[in-house]
C-alpha positions as a Markdown table, in Angstrom:
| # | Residue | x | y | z |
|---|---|---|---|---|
| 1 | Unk | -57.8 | -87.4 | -49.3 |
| 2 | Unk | -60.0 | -84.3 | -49.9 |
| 3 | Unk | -58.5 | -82.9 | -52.9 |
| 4 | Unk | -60.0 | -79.7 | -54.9 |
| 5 | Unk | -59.6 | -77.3 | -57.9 |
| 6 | Unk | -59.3 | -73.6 | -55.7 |
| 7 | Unk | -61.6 | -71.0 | -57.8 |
| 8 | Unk | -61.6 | -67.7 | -57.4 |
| 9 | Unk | -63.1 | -67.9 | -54.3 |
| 10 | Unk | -60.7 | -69.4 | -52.7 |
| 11 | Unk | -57.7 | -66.7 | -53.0 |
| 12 | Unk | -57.7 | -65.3 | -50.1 |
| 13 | Unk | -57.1 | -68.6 | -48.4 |
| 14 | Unk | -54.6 | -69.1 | -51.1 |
| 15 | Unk | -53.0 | -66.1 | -50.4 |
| 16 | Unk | -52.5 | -67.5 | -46.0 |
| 17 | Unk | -51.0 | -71.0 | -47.9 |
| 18 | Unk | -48.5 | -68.6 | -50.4 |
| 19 | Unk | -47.5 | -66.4 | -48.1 |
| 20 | Unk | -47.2 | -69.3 | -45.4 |
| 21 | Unk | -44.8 | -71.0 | -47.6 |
| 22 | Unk | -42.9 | -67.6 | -48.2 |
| 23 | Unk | -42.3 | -67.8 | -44.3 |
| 24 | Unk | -40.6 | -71.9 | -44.8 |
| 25 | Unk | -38.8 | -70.7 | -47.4 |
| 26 | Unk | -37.4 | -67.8 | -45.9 |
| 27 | Unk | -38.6 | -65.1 | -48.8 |
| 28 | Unk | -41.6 | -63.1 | -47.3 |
| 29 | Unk | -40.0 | -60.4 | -48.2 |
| 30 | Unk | -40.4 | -61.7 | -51.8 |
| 31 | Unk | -44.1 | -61.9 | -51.9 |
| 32 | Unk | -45.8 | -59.0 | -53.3 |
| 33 | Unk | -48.8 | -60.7 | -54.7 |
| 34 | Unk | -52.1 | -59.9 | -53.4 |
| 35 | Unk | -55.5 | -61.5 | -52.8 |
| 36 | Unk | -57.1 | -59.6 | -55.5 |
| 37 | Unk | -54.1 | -60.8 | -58.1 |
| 38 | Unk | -55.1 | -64.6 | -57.1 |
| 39 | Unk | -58.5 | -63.8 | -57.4 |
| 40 | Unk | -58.0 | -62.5 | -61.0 |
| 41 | Unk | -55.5 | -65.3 | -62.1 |
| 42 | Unk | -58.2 | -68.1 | -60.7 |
| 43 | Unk | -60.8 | -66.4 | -62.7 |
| 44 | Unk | -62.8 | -69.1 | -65.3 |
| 45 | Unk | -61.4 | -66.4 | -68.0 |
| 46 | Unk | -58.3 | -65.9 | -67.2 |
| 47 | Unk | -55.8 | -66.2 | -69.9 |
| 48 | Unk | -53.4 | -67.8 | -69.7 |
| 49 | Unk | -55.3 | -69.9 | -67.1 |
| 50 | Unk | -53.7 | -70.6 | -63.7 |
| 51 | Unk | -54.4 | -73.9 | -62.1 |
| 52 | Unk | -54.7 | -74.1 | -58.2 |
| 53 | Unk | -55.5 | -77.4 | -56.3 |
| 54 | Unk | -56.4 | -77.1 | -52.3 |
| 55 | Unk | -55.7 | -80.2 | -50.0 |
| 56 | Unk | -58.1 | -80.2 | -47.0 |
| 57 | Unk | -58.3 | -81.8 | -43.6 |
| 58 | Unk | -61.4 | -83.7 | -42.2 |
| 59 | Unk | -62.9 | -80.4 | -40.9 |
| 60 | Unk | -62.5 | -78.9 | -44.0 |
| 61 | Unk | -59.8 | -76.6 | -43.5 |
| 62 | Unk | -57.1 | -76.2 | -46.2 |
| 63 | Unk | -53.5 | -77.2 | -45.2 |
| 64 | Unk | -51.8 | -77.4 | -48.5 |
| 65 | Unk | -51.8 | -76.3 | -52.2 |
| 66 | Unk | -50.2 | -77.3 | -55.3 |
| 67 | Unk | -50.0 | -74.1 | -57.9 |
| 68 | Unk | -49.2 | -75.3 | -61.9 |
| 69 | Unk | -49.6 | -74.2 | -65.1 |
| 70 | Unk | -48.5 | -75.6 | -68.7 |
| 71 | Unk | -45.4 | -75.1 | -70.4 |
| 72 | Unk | -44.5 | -76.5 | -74.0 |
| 73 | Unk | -41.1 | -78.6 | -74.9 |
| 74 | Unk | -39.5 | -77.8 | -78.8 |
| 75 | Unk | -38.3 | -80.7 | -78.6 |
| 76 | Unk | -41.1 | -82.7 | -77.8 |
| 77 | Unk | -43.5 | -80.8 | -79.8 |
| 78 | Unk | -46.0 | -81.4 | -77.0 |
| 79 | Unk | -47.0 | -80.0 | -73.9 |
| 80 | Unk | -46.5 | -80.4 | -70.2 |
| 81 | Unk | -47.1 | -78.9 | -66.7 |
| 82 | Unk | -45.0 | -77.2 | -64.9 |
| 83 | Unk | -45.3 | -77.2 | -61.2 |
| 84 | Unk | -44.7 | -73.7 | -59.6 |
| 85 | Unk | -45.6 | -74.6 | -55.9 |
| 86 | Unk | -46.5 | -77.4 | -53.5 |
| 87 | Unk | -46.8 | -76.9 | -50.1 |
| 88 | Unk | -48.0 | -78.4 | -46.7 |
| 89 | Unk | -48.1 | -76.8 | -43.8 |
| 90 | Unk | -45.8 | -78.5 | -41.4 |
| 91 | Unk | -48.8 | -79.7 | -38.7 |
| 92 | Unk | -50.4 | -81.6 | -42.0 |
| 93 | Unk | -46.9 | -83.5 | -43.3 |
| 94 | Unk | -46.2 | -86.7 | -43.0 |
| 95 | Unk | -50.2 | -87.8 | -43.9 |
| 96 | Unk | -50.3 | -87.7 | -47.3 |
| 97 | Unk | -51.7 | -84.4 | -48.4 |
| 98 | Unk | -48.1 | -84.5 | -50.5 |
| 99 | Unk | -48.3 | -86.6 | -52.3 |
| 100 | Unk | -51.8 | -86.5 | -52.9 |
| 101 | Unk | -51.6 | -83.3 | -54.3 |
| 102 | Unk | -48.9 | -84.2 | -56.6 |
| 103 | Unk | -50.7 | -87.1 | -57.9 |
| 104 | Unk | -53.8 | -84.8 | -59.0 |
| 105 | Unk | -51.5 | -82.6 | -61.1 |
| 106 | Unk | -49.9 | -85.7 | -62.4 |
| 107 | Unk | -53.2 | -87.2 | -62.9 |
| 108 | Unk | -53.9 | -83.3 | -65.2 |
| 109 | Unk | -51.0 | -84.0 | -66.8 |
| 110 | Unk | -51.8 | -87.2 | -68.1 |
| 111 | Unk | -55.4 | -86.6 | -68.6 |
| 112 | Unk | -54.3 | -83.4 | -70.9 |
| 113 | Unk | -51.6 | -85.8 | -72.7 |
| 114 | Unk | -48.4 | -83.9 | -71.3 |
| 115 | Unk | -45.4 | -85.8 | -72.1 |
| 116 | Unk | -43.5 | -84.0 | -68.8 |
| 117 | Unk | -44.2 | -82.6 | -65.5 |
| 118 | Unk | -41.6 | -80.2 | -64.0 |
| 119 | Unk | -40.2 | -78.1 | -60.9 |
| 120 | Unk | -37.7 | -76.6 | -59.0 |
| 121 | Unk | -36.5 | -77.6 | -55.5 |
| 122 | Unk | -34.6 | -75.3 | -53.2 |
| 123 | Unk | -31.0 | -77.0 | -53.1 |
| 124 | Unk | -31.3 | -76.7 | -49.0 |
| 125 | Unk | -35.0 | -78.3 | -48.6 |
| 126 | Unk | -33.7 | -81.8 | -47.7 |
| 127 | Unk | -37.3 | -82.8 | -46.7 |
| 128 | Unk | -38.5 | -81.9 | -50.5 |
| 129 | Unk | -35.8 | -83.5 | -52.5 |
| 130 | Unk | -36.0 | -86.6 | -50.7 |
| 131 | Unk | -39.7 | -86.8 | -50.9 |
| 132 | Unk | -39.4 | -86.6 | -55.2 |
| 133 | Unk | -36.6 | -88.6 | -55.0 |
| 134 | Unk | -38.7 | -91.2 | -53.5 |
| 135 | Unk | -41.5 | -91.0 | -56.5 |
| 136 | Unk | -38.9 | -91.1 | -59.2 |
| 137 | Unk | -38.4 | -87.5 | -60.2 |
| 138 | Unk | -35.1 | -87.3 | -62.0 |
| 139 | Unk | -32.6 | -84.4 | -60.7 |
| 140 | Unk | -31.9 | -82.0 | -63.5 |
| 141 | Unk | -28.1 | -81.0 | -62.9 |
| 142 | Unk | -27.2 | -79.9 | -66.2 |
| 143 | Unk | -29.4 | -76.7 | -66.2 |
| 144 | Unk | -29.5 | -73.6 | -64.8 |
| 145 | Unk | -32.1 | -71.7 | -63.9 |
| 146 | Unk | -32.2 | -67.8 | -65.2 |
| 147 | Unk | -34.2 | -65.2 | -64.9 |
| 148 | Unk | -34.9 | -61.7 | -65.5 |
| 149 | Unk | -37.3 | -59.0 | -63.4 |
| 150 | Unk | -37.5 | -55.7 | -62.8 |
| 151 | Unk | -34.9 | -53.4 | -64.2 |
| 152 | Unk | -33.4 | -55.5 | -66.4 |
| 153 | Unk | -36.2 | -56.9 | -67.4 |
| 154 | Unk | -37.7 | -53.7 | -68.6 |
| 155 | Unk | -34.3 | -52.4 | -70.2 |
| 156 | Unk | -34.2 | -56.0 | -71.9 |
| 157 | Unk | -37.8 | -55.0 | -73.6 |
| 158 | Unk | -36.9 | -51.8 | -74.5 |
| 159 | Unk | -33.8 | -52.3 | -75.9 |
């Protein structure tokens, strides 16, 4: 299963697998990021660093990425990954581009001595939950996700 680090060379093909899962998801409306900001963020220098993997067919075409980055636990006093996006176009499911990809950013983690891998699921994507279900992921119901942007964001800062 052709499996691949995307560089900065890679973001505007990136950018068709983002914006692609934007559509699944229902939130194109959301997306606001830009060839050039993937570009930047893939960089070698980019700090912090933003890891990308591509998942490609036989003829070499991409049909899937996996998007992560590292996070630390306070309680663990170590570090882990957390997993922003994985996606597979729907034509490619079902042949293990999946899991595939989720088994090289579990392989990172290891390799980098993480002590946790982590994500969120849309409550609705039946297809997703089942699939981590199936590897062992344990369901997080005691937490709530927050978050802050835009306005309040900026009147949070300022304050």
């Amino acid at each position: 299963m052709p499996i691949r680090r995307a560089t900065a060379a890679d973001a505007d093909t990136l950018h068709g697998l983002v914006c692609a899962l934007a559509d699944y998801e229902k939130l194109r409306h959301e997306v606001v990021a830009a060839m050039d900001d993937l570009r930047a963020k893939l960089a070698p220098d980019a700090s912090p660093p933003l890891y990308a993997l591509l998942a490609e067919d036989e003829e070499g075409q991409a049909v899937g990425f996996a998007i992560y980055f590292a996070i630390y636990s306070t309680f663990r006093g170590n570090w882990g990954l957390y997993l922003e996006d994985l996606y597979v176009r729907p034509e490619a499911r079902g042949h293990g581009y999946g899991f595939a990809l989720l088994q090289t950013v579990a392989q990172d983690a290891v390799v980098r001595g993480a002590h946790r891998l982590e994500w969120q699921v849309l409550g609705w994507n039946r297809l997703a939950l089942d699939f981590y279900d199936r590897l062992g992921a344990k369901r997080m119901t005691d937490w709530t996700t927050m978050r802050l942007t835009g306005a309040a964001l900026t009147t949070l800062a300022q304050a």
